[in-house]
C-alpha positions as CSV (number, residue, x, y, z in Angstrom):
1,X,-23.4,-13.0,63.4
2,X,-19.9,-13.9,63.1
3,X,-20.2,-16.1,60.0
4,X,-22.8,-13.7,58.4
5,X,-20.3,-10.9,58.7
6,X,-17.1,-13.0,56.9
7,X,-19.5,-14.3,54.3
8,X,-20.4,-10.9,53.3
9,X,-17.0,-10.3,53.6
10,X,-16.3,-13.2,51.1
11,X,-18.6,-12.0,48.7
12,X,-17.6,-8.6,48.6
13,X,-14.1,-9.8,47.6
14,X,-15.1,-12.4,45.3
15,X,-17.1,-9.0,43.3
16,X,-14.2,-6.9,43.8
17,X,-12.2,-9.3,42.2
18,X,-14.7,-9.6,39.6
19,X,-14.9,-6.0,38.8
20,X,-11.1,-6.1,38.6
21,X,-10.9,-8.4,36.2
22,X,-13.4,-7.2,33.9
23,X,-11.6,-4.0,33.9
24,X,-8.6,-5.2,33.4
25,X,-10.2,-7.1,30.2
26,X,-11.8,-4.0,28.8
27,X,-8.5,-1.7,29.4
28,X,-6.1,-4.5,27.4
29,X,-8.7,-4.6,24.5
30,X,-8.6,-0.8,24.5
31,X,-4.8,-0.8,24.7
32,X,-4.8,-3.1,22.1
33,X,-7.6,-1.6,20.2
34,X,-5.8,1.9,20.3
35,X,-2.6,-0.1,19.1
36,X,-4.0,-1.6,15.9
37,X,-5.5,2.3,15.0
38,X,-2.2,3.9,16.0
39,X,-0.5,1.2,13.8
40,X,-3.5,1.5,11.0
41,X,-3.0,5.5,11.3
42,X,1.0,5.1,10.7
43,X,0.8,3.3,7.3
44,X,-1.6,5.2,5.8
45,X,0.4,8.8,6.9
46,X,3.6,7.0,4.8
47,X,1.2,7.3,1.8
48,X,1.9,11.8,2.3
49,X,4.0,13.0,0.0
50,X,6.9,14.4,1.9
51,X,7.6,16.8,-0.9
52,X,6.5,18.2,-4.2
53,X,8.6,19.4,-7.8
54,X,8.7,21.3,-10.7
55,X,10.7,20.2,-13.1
56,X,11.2,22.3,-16.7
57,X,12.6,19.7,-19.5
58,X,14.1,16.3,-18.9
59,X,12.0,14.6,-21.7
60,X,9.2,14.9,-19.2
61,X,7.2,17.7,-21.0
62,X,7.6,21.3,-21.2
63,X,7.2,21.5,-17.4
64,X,6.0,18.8,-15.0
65,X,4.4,19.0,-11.9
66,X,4.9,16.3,-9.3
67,X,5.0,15.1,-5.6
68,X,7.3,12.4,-4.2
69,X,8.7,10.2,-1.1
70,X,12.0,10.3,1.1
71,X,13.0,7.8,2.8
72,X,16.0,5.1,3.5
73,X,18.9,6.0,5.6
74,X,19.7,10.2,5.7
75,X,16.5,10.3,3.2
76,X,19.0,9.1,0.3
77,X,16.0,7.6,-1.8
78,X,13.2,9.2,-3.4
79,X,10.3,8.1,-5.3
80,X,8.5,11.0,-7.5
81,X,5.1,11.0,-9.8
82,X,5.1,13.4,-12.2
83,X,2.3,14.9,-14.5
84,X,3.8,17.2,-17.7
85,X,2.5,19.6,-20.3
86,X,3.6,19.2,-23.9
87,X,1.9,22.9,-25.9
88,X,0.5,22.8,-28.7
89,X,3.0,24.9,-30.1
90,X,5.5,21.8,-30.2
91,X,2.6,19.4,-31.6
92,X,-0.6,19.5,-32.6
93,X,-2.1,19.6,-29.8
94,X,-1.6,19.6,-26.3
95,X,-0.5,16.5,-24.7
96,X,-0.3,15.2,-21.1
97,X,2.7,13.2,-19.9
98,X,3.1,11.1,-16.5
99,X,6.2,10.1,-15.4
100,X,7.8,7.5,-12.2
101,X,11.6,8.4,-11.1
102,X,13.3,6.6,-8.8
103,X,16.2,9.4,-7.1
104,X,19.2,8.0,-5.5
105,X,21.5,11.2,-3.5
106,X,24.3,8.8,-2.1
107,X,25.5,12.1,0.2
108,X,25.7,15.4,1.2
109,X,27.8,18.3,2.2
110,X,26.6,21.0,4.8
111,X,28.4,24.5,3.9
112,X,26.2,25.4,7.3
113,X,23.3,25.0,9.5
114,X,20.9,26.4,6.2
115,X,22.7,25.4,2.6
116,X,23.9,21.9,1.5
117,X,25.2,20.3,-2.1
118,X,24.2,17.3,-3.2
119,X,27.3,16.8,-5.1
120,X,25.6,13.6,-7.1
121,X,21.9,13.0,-7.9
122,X,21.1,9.8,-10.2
123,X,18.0,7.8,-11.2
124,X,15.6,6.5,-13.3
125,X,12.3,7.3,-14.6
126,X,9.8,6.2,-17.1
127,X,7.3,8.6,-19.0
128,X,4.2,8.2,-20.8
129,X,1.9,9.9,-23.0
130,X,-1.8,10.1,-22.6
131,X,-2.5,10.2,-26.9
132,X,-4.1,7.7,-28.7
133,X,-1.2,8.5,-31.6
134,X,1.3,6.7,-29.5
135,X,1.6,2.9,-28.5
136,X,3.2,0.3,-26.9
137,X,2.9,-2.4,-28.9
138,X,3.5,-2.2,-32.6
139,X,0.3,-1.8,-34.8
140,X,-0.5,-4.6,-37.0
141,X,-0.9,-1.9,-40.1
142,X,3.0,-2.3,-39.7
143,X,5.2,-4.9,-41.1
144,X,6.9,-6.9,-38.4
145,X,10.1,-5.3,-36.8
146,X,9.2,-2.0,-38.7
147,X,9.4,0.2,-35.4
148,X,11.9,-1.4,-32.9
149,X,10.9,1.2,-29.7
150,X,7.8,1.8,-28.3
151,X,6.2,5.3,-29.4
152,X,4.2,5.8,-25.8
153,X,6.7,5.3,-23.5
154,X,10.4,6.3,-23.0
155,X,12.9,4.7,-20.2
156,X,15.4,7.6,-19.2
157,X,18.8,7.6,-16.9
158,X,20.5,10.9,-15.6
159,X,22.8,12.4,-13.4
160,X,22.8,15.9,-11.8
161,X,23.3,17.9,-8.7
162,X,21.4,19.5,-6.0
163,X,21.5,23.3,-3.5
164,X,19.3,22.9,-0.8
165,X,18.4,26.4,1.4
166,X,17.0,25.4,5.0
167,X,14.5,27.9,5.8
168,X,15.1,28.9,9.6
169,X,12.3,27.1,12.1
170,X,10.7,30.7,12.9
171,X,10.2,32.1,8.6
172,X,8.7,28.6,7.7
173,X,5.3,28.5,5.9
174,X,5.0,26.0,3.5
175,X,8.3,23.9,3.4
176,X,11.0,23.5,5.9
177,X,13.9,23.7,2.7
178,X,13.9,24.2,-1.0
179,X,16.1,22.6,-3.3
180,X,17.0,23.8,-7.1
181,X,18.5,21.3,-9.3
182,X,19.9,20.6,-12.8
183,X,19.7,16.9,-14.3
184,X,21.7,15.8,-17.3
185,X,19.9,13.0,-19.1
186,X,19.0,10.6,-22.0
187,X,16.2,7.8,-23.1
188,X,16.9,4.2,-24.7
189,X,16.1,5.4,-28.0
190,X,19.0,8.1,-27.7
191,X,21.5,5.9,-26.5
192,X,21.4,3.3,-29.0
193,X,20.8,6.3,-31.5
194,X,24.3,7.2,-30.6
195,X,25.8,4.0,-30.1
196,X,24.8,3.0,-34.2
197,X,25.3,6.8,-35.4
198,X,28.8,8.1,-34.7
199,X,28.3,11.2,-36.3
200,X,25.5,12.7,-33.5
201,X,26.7,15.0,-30.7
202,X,26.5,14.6,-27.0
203,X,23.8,17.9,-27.9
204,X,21.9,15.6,-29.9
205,X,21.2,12.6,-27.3
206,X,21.6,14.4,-23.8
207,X,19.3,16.6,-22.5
208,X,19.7,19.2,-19.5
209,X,16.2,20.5,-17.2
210,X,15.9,21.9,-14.6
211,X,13.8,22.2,-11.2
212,X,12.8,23.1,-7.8
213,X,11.7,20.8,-4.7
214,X,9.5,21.7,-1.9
215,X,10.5,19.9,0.7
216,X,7.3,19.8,2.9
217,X,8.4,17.9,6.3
């Protein structure tokens, strides 16, 4: 009776131990399971736009519409998309552009808790228009050299600075801050069009836009 009782004793140990393990199995693939989404999850949230633009001018179009990406240390970098109008008004017809700038703000200074300068913005962008009257590459119904820049797309520097407003935690509905902005800026075919022509005029090869971020979160 004795040795009936241990070995049912055994047994129920041996399934107990069983039953362990298997859970244990089952809650380390699920803890590793909800890892890999959480980790899937967090790259593809880096893809939201952490903010959005307007920007009038700039070489960009009449007025461009974008969205963009903060990030590096104190959100110093950006990274913007932009799609622009050019009316008909200024050609003959209307024209989309699309434009990638690359922001750099190397710091800040906080008046107070809500408003902060960006005493110096600077960057990079490149623009292109969607017209089959522009090109990259020279057309072959022109002589060799004829054109020595590119027609579709324009390479652009600029410098500028920045007000920032941050909107109190309990009036916030679409943006936690909103930044307005002035950029002072020029293409490659304006600086070497006043490196060979000294008669132009800053006025002739700068160019001065404006805009407005959203900062979203």
């Amino acid at each position: 009776m004795i040795l009936t009782i241990m070995k049912l004793w055994n047994f129920k140990r041996l399934y107990l131990s069983i039953l362990l393990s298997v859970f244990s199995v089952i809650a380390i693939a699920q803890t590793g399971y909800e890892k890999r989404v959480e980790k899937y999850q967090d790259q593809w949230s880096k893809l939201i736009p952490s903010h959005t633009k307007i920007q009038y001018a700039g070489g960009m179009g009449l007025l461009s519409i974008g969205a963009g990406w903060d990030y590096g240390k104190n959100n110093q970098w950006e990274t913007d998309v932009f799609f622009g109008i050019l009316p008909k008004y200024s050609t003959d017809k209307t024209k989309v552009t699309f434009t990638l700038k690359q922001n750099f703000i190397p710091w800040k200074k906080h008046f107070n808790e809500h408003f902060s300068l960006d005493p110096l913005a600077c960057g990079l962008y490149v623009n292109t228009i969607f017209d089959g009257d522009f090109w990259v590459s020279e057309p072959d119904k022109y002589p060799s050299n004829y054109y020595s820049f590119s027609t579709k797309m324009r390479f652009s520097i600029y410098v500028g600075q920045r007000l920032t407003y941050k909107i109190p935690e309990n009036k916030r509905f679409f943006s936690k801050s909103v930044t307005v902005f002035y950029e002072l800026s020029t293409n490659d075919l304006y600086m070497v069009s006043a490196f060979t022509n000294s008669y132009l005029k800053p006025k002739d090869y700068l160019r001065l836009s404006f805009g407005l971020k959203m900062q979203l979160f």
